[in-house]
N, C-alpha and C positions, 0 to 999 in steps of 0.2 A: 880599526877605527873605533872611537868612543860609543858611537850608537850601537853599535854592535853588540862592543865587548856587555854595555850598561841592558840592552835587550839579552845577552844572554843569561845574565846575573839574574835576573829578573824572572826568565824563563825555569831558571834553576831553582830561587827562592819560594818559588808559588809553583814548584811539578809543572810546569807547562811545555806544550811543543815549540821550539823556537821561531818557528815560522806563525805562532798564533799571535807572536808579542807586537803592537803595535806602541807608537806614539800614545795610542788614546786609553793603552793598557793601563787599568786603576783597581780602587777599591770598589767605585760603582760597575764594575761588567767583569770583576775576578772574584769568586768565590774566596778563593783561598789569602786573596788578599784581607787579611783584619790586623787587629792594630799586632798580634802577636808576628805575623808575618810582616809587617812592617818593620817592625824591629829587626827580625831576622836578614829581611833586605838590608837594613843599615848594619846590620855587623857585616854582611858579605860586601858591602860596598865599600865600607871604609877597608879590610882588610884589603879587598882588590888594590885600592888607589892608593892607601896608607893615608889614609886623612881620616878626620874628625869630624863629625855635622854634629853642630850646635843645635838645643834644642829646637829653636825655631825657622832651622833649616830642615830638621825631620817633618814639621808640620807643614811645610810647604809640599812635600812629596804624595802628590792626590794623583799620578801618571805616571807613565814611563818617560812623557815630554818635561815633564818637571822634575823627576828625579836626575835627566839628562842635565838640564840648567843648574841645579844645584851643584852638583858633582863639577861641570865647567867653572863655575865662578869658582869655586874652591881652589882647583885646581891651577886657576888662574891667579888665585889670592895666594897660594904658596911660592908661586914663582916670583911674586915680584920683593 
């Protein structure tokens, strides 16, 4: 399932245990999240899904719940 796979990604890009990553996982309560790991999350993400985020779909990404939302709409945007 998407939540899953997008908390595992997540969990992988910032060293984390997979059962630590919540919905509310971000850069305010992750150390290791800064803008460098940010990035890094976005290259594993778009590689994961094979999509693109736009710059001002990366600035939207402050959680694991909004990095969820972006990735869907996208997702949703290639389909149609």
């Amino acid at each position: 399932e998407l939540t899953e796979k997008i908390k595992s990604i997540v969990a992988d890009s910032f060293d984390l245990p997979y059962d630590t990553v919540t919905l509310d996982t971000g850069p305010s309560n992750t150390v290791s999240w800064d803008s460098f790991g940010q990035m890094d999350l976005v290259l594993n993400i778009e590689k994961e899904f094979d999509i693109t985020l736009e710059f001002d779909e990366i600035f939207k990404i402050v959680s694991t719940k909004t990095l969820l939302e972006v990735v869907e709409n996208k997702l949703n945007e290639s389909k149609q």
